[in-house]
C-alpha positions as CSV (number, residue, x, y, z in Angstrom):
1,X,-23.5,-79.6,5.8
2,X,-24.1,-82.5,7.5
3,X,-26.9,-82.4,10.7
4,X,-25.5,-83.9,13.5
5,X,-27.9,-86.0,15.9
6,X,-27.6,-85.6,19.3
7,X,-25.9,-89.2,19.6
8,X,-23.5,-88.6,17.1
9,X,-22.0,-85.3,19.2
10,X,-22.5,-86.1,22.9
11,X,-23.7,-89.3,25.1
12,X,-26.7,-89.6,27.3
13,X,-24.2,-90.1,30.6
14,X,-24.7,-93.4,32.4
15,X,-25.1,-92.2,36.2
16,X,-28.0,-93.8,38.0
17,X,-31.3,-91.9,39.0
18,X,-30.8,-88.4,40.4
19,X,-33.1,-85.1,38.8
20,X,-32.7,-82.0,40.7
21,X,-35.7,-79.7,41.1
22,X,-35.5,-75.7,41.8
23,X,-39.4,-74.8,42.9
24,X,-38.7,-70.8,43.9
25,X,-36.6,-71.3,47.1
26,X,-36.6,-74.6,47.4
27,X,-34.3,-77.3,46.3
28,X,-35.4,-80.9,45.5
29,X,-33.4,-83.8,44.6
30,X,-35.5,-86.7,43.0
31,X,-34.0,-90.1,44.1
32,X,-30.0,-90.2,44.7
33,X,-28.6,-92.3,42.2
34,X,-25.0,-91.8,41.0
35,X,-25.8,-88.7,39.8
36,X,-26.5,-87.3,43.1
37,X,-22.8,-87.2,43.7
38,X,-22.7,-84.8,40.5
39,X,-25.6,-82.9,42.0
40,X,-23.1,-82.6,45.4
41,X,-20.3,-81.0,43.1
42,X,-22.5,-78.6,41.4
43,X,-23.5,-77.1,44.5
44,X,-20.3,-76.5,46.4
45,X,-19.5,-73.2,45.1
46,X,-22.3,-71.8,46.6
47,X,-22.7,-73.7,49.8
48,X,-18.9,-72.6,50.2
49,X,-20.3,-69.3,49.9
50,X,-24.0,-69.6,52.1
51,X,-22.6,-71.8,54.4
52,X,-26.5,-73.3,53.9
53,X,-28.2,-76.0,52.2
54,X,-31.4,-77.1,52.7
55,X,-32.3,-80.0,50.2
56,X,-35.5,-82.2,50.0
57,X,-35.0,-85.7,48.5
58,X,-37.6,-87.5,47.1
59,X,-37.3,-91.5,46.7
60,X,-39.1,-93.1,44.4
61,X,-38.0,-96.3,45.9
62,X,-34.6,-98.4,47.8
63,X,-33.1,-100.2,45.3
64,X,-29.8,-99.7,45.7
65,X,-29.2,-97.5,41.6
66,X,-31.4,-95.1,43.5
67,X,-30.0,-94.5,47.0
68,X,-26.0,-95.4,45.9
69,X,-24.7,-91.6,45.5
70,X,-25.6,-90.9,48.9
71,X,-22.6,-91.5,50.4
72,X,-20.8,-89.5,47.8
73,X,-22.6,-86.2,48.3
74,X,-20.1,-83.9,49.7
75,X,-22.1,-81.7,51.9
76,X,-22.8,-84.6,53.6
77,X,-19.3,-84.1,55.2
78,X,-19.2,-80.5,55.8
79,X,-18.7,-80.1,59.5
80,X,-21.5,-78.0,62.0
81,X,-18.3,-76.6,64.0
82,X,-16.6,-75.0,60.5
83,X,-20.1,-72.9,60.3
84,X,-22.0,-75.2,57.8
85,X,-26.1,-75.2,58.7
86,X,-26.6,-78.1,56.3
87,X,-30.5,-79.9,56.3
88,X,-31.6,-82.7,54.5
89,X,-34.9,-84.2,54.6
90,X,-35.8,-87.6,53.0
91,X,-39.6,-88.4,51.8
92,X,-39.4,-92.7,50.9
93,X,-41.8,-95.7,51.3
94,X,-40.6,-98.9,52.7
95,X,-38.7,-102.1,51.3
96,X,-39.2,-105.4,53.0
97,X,-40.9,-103.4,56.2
98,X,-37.4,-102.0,56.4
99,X,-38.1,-98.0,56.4
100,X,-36.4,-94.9,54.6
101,X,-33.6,-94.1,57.7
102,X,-32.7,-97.9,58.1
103,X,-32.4,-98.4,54.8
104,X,-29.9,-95.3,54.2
105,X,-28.2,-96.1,57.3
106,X,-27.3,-99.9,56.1
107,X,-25.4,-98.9,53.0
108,X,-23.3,-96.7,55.2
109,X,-22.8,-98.9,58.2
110,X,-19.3,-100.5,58.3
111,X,-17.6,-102.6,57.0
112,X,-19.4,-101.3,54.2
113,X,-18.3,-97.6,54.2
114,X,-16.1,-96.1,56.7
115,X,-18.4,-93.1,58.0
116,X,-21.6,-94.1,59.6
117,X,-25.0,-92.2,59.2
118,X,-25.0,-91.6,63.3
119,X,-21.5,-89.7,62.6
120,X,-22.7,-87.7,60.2
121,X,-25.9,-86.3,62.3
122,X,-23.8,-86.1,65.2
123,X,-21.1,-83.7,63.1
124,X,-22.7,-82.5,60.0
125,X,-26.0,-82.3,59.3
126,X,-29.3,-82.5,59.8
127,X,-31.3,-85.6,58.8
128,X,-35.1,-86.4,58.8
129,X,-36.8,-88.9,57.8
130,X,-40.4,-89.3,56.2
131,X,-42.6,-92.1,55.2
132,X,-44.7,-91.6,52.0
133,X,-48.1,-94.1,51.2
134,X,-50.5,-93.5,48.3
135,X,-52.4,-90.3,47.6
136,X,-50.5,-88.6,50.1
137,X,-50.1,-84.7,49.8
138,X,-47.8,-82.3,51.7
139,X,-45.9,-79.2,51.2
140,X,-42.4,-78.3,50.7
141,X,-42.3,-74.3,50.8
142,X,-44.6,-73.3,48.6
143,X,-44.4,-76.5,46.2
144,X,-47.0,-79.2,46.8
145,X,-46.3,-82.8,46.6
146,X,-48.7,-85.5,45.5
147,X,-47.7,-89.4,45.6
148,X,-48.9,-92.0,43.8
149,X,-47.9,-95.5,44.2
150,X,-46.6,-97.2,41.0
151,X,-46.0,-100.9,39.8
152,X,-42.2,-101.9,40.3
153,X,-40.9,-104.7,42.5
154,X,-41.2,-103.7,46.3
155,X,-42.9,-100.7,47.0
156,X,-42.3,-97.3,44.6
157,X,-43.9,-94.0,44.2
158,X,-44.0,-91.5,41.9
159,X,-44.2,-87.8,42.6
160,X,-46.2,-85.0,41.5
161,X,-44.9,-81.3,41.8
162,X,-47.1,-78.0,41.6
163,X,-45.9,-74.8,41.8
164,X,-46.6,-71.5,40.4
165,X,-49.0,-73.0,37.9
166,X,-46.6,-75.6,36.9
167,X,-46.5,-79.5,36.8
168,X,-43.4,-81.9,37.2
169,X,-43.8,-85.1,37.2
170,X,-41.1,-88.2,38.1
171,X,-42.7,-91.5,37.5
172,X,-39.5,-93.9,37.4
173,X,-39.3,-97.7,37.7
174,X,-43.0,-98.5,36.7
175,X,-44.2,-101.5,34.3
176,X,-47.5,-101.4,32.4
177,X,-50.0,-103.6,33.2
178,X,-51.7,-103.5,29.9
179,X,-49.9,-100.6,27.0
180,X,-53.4,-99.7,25.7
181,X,-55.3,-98.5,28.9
182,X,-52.8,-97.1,31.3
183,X,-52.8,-97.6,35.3
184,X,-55.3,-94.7,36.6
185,X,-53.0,-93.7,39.1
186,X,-50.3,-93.4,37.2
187,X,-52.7,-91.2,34.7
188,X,-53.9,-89.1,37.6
189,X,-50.8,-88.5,38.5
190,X,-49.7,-87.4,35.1
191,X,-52.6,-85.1,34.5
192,X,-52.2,-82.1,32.4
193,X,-48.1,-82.1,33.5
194,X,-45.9,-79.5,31.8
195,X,-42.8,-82.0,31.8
196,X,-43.4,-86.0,32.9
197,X,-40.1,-87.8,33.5
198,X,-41.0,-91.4,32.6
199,X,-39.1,-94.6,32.7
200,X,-38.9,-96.1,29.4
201,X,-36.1,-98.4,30.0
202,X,-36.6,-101.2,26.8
203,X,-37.9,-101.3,23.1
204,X,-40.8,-103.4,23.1
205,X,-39.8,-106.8,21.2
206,X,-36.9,-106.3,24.4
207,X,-39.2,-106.1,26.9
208,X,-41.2,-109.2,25.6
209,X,-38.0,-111.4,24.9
210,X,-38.2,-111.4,21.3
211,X,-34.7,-110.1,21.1
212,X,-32.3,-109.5,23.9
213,X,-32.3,-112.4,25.4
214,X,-35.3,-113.4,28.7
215,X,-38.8,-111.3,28.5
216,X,-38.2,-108.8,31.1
217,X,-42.1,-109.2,32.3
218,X,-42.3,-108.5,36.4
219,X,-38.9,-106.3,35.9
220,X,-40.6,-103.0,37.1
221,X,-39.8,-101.4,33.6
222,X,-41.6,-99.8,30.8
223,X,-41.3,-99.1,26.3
224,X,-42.3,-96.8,24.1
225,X,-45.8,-98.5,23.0
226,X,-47.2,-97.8,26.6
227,X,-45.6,-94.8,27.3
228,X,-47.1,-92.7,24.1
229,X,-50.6,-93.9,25.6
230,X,-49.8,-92.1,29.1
231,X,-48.5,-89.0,27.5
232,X,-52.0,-89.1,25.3
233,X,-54.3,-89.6,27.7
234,X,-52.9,-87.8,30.4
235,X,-52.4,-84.7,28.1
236,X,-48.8,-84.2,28.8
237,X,-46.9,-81.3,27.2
238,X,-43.4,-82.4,27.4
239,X,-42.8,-86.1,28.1
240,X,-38.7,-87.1,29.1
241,X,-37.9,-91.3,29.0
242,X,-35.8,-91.9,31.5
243,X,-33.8,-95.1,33.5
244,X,-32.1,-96.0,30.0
245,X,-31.1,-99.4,30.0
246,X,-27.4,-99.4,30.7
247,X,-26.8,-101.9,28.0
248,X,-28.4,-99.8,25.1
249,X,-25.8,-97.6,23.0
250,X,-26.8,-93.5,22.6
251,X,-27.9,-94.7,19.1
252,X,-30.3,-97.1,20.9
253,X,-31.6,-94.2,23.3
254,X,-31.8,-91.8,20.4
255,X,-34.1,-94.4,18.2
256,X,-36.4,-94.9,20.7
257,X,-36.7,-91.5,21.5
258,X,-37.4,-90.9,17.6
259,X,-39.9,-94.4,17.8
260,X,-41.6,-92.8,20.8
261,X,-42.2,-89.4,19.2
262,X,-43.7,-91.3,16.4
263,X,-45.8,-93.2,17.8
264,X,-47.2,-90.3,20.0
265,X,-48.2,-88.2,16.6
266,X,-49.2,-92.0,15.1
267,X,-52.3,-91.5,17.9
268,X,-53.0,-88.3,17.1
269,X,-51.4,-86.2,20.3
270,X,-48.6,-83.8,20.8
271,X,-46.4,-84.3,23.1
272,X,-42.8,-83.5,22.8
273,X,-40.8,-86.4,23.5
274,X,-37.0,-86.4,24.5
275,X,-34.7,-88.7,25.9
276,X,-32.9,-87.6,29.1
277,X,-29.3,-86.6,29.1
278,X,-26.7,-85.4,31.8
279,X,-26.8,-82.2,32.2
280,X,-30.4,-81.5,30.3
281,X,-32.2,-78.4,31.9
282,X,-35.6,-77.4,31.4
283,X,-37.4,-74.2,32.4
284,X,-41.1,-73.9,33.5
């Protein structure tokens, strides 16, 4: 009987940048790719039902594969006068001094889409705004956040969540500055996490130019070589690569997956190493 690899069954999906976080009552959304739209579908049996949602979105930064499904998210459009209590909030840096709410607000002014931000606060929902900066902390319920700023083109944070004894960690869009000894933030940030969703966009001899075309150095992106060092020295339990290049194949994503797990026994550690899918859940 022949053992079927994940590639050779299913596909890794090719929405942009949305993971959804459930931290006891409290829903988080990190960044709102594509897949945020998704997200918006899942949830509209029960918000049918509550007439509620409260959602906390967390931006690692404003490039436009992280904010696009925004506009897409149904609840955005379920009207205050039908009975819907619906409250987002929105924790973001800056890009090019503009700030989180201008940012989101220009992607849906017209002629570019035909319902403005300003109409959706004044029918819809409820929308605040929040400006992160490095080695801030706050609290969403009972969850605490820590930020750390990482190294991608305009300004991008990654996120640390506690709760209950448990550590996420979403550390997308970040490029090594040298694979062997890892950014310290980035490490601190990591620390001891339970799951660390990491980007891990090219193989190395892509990242350098040696195949592929242009060396993608300055591109905000990461491979496996200096990812296996974070999830070493940071002591991280389960590691997830994440912000697949859209021109790789599944085959691609499942090799370096495979690559990556290697190389993180090769030094001697044990994390478990998996490549993100649509629809992949994991339980803390």
């Amino acid at each position: 009987m022949h053992n079927y690899q994940f590639h050779e069954i299913s596909t890794y999906g090719g929405n942009t940048s949305c993971v959804e976080i459930i931290a006891g009552n409290e829903r988080i959304a990190c960044d709102m790719g594509t897949g945020f739209r998704l997200l918006g579908n899942a949830l509209f049996g029960e918000v049918f039902k509550t007439k509620i949602l409260r959602l906390t979105v967390l931006l690692s930064h404003l490039h436009w594969d992280h904010i696009q499904g925004l506009p897409f998210f149904g609840e955005l459009y379920l009207n205050k006068e039908s009975g819907f209590k619906n409250d987002f909030t929105f924790y973001g840096g800056t890009n090019w001094q503009s700030g989180v709410e201008s940012c989101l607000q220009g992607q849906m002014d017209p002629p570019l889409f035909p319902v403005s931000f300003k109409e959706i606060e004044d029918q819809t929902a409820k929308l605040q705004m929040n400006t992160v900066h490095d080695q801030m902390s706050f609290k969403i319920g009972e969850a605490v956040v820590k930020t750390r700023k990482l190294n991608h083109p305009q300004e991008t944070y990654g996120y640390r969540i506690e709760h209950s004894g448990k550590v996420f960690v979403y550390a997308t869009d970040n490029e090594p500055y040298d694979p062997l000894y890892p950014d310290p933030k980035l490490l601190d940030l990591a620390k001891g996490a339970d799951v660390l969703v990491i980007d891990c966009q090219y193989t190395k001899n892509i990242y350098e130019g040696k195949v592929g075309g242009v060396p993608r150095h300055g591109w905000g992106h990461s491979y496996p070589e200096a990812v296996a060092q974070i999830a070493l020295q940071a002591g991280v339990k389960k590691m997830t690569l994440f912000h697949h290049d859209p021109a790789s194949t599944d085959e691609q994503i499942y090799q370096m997956e495979q690559n990556t797990q290697n190389l993180v026994h090769a030094l001697g550690g044990n994390t478990k190493v998996i490549a993100a899918y649509e629809g992949l859940e994991i339980e803390l």
